[in-house]
C-alpha positions as CSV (number, residue, x, y, z in Angstrom):
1,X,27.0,20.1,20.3
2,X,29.7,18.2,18.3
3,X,29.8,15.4,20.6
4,X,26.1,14.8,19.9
5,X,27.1,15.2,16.2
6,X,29.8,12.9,16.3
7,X,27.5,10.4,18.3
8,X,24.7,10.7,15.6
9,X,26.9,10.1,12.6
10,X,28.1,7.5,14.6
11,X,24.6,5.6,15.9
12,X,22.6,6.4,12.7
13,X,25.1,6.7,9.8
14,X,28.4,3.9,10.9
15,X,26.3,1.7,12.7
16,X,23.3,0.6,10.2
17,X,25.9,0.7,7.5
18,X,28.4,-1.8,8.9
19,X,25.3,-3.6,10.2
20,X,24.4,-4.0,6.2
21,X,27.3,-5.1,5.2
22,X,27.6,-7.9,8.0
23,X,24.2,-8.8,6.2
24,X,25.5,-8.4,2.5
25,X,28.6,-10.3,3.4
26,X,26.3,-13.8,3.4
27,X,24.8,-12.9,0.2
28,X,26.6,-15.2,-2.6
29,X,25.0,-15.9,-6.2
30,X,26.7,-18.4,-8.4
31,X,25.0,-17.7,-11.6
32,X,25.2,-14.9,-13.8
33,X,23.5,-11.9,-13.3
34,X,21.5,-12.6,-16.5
35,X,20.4,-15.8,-15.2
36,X,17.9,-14.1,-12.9
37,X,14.1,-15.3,-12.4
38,X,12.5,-11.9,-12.7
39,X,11.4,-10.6,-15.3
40,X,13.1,-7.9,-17.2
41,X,15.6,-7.8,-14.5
42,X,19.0,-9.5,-15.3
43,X,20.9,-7.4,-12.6
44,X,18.9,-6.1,-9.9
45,X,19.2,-8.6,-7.4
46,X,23.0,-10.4,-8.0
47,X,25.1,-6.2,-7.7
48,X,23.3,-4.8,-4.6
49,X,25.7,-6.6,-2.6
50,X,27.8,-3.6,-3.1
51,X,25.6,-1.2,-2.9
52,X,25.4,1.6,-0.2
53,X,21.3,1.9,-0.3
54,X,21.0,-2.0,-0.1
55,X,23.4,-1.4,3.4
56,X,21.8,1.4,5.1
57,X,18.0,0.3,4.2
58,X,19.2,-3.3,5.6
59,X,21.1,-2.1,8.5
60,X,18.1,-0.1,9.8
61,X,15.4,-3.1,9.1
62,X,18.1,-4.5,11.7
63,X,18.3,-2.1,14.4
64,X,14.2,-1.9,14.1
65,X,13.7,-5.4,14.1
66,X,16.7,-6.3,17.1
67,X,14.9,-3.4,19.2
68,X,11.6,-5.1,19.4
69,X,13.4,-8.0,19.9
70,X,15.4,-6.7,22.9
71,X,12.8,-3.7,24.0
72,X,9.3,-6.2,24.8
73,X,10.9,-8.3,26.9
74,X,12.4,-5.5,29.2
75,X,9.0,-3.4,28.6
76,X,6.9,-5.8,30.3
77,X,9.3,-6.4,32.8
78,X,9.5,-3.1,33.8
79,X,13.0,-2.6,33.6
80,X,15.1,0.8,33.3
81,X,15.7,2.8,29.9
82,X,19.1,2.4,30.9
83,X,19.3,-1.3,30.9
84,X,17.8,-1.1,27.4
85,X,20.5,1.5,25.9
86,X,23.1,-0.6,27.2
87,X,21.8,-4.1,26.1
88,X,20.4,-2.8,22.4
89,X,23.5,-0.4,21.8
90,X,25.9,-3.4,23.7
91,X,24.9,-5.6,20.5
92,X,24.8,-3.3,18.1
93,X,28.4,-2.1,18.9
94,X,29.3,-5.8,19.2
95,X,27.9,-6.5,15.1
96,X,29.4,-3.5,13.8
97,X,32.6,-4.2,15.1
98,X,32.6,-7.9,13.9
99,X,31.6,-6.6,10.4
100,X,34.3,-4.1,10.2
101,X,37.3,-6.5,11.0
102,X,35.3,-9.3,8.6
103,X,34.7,-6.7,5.9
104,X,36.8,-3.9,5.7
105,X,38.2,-4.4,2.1
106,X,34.7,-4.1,1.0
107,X,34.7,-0.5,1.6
108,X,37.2,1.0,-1.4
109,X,34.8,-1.5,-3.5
110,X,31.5,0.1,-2.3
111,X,33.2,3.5,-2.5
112,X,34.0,2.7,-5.9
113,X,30.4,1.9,-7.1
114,X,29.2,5.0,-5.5
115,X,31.7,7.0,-7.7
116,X,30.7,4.7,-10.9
117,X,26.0,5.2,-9.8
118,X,26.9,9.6,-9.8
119,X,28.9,9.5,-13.1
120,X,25.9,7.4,-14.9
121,X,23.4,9.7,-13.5
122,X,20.9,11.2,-15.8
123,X,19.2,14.2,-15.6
124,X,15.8,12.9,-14.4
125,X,17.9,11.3,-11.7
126,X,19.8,14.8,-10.7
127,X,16.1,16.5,-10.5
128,X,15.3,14.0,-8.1
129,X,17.9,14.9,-5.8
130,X,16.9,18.4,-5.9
131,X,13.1,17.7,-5.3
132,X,14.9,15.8,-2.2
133,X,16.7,18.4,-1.3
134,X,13.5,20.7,-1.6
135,X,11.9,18.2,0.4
136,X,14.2,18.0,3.1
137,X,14.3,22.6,3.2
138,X,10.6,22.2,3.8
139,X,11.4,19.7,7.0
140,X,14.2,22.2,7.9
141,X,12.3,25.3,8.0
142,X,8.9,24.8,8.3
143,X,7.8,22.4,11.5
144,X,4.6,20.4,11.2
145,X,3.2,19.1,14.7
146,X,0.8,17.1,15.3
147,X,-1.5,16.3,18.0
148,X,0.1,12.4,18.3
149,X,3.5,14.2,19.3
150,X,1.3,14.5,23.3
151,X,1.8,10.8,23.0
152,X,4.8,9.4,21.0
153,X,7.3,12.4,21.2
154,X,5.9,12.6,25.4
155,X,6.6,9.3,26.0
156,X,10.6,9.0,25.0
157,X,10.7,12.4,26.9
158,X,8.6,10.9,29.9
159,X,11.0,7.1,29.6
160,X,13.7,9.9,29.1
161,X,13.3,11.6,32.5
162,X,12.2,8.5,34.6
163,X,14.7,5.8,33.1
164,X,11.8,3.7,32.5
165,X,10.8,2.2,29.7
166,X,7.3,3.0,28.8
167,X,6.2,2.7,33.1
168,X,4.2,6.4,33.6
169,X,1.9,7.9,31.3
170,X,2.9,11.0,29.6
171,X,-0.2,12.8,29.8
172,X,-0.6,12.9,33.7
173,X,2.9,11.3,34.7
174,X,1.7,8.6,36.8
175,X,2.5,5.1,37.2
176,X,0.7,2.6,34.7
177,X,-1.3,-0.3,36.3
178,X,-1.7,-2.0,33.5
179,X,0.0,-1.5,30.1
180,X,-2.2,-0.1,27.1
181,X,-2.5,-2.7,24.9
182,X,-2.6,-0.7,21.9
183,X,0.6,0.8,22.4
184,X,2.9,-1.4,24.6
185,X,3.9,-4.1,21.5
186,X,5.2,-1.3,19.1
187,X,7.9,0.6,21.4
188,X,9.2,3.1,18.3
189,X,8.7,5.9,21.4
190,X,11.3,3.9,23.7
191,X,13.5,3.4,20.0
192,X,13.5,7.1,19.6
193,X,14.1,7.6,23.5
194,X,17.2,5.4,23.2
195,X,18.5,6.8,20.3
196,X,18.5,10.3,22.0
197,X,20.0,9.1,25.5
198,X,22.9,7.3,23.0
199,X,23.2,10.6,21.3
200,X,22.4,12.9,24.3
201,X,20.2,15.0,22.0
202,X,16.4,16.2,23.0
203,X,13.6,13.4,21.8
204,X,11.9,16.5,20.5
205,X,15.2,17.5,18.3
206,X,15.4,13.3,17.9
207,X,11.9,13.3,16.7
208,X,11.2,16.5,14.7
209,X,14.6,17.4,13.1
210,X,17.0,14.3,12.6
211,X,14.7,11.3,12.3
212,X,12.8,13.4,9.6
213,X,15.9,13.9,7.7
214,X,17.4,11.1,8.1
215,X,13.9,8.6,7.2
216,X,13.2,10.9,4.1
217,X,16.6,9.8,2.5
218,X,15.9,6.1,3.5
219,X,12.7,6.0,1.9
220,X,13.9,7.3,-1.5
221,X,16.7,4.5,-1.1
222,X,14.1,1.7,-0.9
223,X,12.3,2.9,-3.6
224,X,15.4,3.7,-5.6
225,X,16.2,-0.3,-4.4
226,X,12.9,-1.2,-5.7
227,X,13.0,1.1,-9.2
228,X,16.5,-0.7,-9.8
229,X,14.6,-4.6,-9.7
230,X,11.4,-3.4,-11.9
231,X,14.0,-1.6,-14.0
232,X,16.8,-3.5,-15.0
233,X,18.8,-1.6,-13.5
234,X,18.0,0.9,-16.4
235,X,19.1,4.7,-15.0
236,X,17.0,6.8,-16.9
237,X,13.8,4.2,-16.2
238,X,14.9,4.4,-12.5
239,X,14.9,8.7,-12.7
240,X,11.5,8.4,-14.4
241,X,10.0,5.8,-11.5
242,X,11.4,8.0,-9.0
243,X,10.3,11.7,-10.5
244,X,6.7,9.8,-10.1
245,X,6.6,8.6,-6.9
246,X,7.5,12.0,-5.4
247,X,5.2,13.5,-7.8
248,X,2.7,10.5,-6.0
249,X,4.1,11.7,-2.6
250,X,3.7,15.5,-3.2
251,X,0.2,15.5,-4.8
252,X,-1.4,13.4,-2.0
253,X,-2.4,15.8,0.2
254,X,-6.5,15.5,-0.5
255,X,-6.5,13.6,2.8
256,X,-4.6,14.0,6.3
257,X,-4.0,10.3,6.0
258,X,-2.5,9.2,2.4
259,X,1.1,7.2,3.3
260,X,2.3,10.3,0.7
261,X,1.5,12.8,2.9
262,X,2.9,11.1,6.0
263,X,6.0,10.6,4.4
264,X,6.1,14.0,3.8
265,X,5.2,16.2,7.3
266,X,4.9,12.9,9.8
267,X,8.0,10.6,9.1
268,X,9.2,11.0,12.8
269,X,6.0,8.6,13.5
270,X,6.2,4.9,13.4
271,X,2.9,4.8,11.6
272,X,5.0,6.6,8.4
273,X,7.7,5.0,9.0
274,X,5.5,1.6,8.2
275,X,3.8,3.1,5.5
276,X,7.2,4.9,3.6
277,X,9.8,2.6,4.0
278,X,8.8,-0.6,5.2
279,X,6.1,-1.7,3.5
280,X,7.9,-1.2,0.1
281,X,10.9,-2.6,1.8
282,X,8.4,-5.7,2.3
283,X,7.6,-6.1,-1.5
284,X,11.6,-5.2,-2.5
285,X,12.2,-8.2,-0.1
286,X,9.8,-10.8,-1.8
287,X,11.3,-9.6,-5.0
288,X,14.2,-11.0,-3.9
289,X,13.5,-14.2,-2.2
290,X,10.1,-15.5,-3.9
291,X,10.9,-14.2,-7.5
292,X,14.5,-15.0,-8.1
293,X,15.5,-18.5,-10.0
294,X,17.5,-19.3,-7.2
295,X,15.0,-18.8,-4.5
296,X,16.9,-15.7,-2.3
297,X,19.3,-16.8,0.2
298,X,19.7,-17.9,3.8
299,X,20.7,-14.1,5.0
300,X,17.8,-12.8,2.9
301,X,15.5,-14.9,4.8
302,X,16.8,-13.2,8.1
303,X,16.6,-10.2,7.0
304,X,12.7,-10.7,6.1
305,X,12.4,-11.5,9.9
306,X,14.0,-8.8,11.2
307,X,11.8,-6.7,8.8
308,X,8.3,-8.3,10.2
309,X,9.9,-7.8,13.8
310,X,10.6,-4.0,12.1
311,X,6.6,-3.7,11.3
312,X,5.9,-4.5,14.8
313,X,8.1,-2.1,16.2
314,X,7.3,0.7,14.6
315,X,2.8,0.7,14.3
316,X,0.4,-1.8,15.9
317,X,-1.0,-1.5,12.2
318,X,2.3,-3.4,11.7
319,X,1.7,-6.0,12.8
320,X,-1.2,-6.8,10.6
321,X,-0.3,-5.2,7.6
322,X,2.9,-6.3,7.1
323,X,1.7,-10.1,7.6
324,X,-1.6,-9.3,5.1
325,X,1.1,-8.0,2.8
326,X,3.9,-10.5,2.9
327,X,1.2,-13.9,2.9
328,X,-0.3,-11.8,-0.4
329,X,3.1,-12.1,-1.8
330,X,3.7,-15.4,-0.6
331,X,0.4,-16.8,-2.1
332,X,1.2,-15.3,-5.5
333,X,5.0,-16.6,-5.5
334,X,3.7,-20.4,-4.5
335,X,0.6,-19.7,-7.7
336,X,3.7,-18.5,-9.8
337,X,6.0,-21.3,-9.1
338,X,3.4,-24.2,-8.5
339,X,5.2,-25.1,-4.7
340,X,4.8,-24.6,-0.8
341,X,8.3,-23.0,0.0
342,X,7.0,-19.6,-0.8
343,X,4.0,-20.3,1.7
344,X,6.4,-21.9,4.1
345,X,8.9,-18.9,4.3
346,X,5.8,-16.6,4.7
347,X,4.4,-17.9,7.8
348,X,8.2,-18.2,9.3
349,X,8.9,-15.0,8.9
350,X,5.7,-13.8,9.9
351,X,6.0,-15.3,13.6
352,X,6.8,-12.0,15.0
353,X,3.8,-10.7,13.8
354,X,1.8,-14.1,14.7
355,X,3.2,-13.7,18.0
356,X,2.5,-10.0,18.8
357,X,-1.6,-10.5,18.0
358,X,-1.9,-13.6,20.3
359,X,-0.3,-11.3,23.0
360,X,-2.4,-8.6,22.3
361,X,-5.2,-11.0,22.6
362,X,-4.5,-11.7,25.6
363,X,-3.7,-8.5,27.3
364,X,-6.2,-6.1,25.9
């Protein structure tokens, strides 16, 4: 028990935050914070760098995107669960450690600015941490299941037991022939079967109780990310922003299917995941690298890959929407600013994607 809850602080809370700030250590703006292109934002780009949110919500659009990176490859060649754990986690390991011994005195600093964001919290702020924390009770004692857990949840526990990734079908437990098509390009079953044979935790337990949790509190960071660009930075506008999206979240139950309602009983699904965190993570992203005078950076840029390669992992709906989303975006920054880069970072960073539909093309 406390070895699996030393491993999970460790694979799920260390991990994607030194993997952030490997990222935020290329990030370098040498103008003012009030010479920023976006309107009514002077600051919300240029002091993330420091910022615990902008680490963790970066470091897991990293460890999504460098799964399906690592995962298709090994998928179609039918290669063991354990190959996969050791390659994916092998890397991982290898970043973190290489952003620890590079960035170590950041830490006092980013622990400093976390002290500083509590003491200028304001009250809407504090009530949104407690609708959170209501949030989060509900998760903790009330279980939602749904009928998609005889496929997604089955399947880590089926790669689980056979050290394969993604070979037998979990309804009957025989062999696949030929790999479903609709399925075998988004692997977030073999991510969650990893995560539990690094942790040596259930899928189940994986699935229902920690990735919950754990992807409720990331989605409030991105938007929280995303309330401090529209915001200037401005708390009590930020509490306000955030008091309404939950209100948004918890009043969107008039359908099974509103991205609200899957944040809120379905987050352990891919499909959620897309819809809750990276999606908005998409449109904090082109905030930052279409709408900023000095046109994002290098590592940004990366980091938009690694979030398409993210969209794929997690939903086959991914791969499409997160494309149709970003080329929106790009389109509008190119209109805005009357040139092609916008349009030209767009379709590089939407390769992944590209690549994914002319496989599944040819394979369905």
């Amino acid at each position: 028990m406390i070895k699996s809850v030393v491993l999970s602080a460790v694979v799920l809370g260390a991990v994607p935050f030194l993997l952030g700030l490997f990222y935020t250590g290329f990030i370098h703006y040498e103008t003012t914070p009030q010479e920023c292109g976006i309107p009514g934002c002077p600051e919300g780009i240029h002091y993330e760098k420091n910022n615990i949110l902008m680490h963790m919500a970066a470091g897991y659009v990293i460890m999504f995107g460098l799964f399906e990176i690592i995962a298709l490859p090994l998928i179609f060649l039918r290669q063991s669960l354990s190959l996969l754990v050791y390659l994916y986690g092998g890397i991982l390991f290898a970043v973190s450690a290489v952003s620890l011994a590079l960035h170590f005195r950041r830490i006092p600093v980013i622990a400093g600015n976390i002290k500083q964001a509590v003491q200028s919290f304001t009250a809407c702020i504090w009530a949104q941490l407690l609708v959170i924390a209501g949030q989060v009770f509900v998760y903790v004692r009330y279980q939602y299941h749904n009928s998609d857990d005889a496929f997604f949840v089955a399947s880590a526990a089926t790669s689980l037991a056979t050290d394969m990734v993604f070979a037998y079908s979990p309804y009957t437990g025989t062999l696949y022939e030929k790999l479903p098509s609709r399925y075998v390009l988004s692997p977030f079953y073999a991510f969650t079967a990893a995560i539990s044979k690094m942790t040596e935790i259930h899928p189940a337990i994986i699935a229902h109780m920690v990735f919950m949790i754990l992807f409720l509190l990331l989605s409030y960071g991105v938007y929280t990310l995303l309330g401090r660009i529209l915001f200037s930075c401005d708390m009590e506008k930020l509490g306000y922003f955030l008091i309404l999206v939950s209100a948004l979240h918890i009043f969107s139950a008039y359908s099974e299917r509103t991205s609200g309602l899957f944040l809120l009983i379905r987050l352990w699904q891919g499909k959620a995941i897309l819809a809750g965190i990276l999606l908005p993570m998409i449109l904090y992203m082109a905030l930052r690298i279409f709408f900023d005078s000095q046109g994002g950076k290098g590592a940004d840029r990366v980091l938009l890959f690694f979030l398409m390669c993210a969209c794929c992992m997690v939903s086959s709906m991914g791969i499409m929407l997160g494309a149709i989303m970003l080329g929106i975006l790009g389109i509008l920054a190119a209109w805005r600013q009357k040139r092609i880069r916008p349009l030209a970072d767009t379709v590089l960073c939407c390769l992944p994607n590209l690549l994914c539909a002319g496989i599944y093309l040819m394979i369905r």
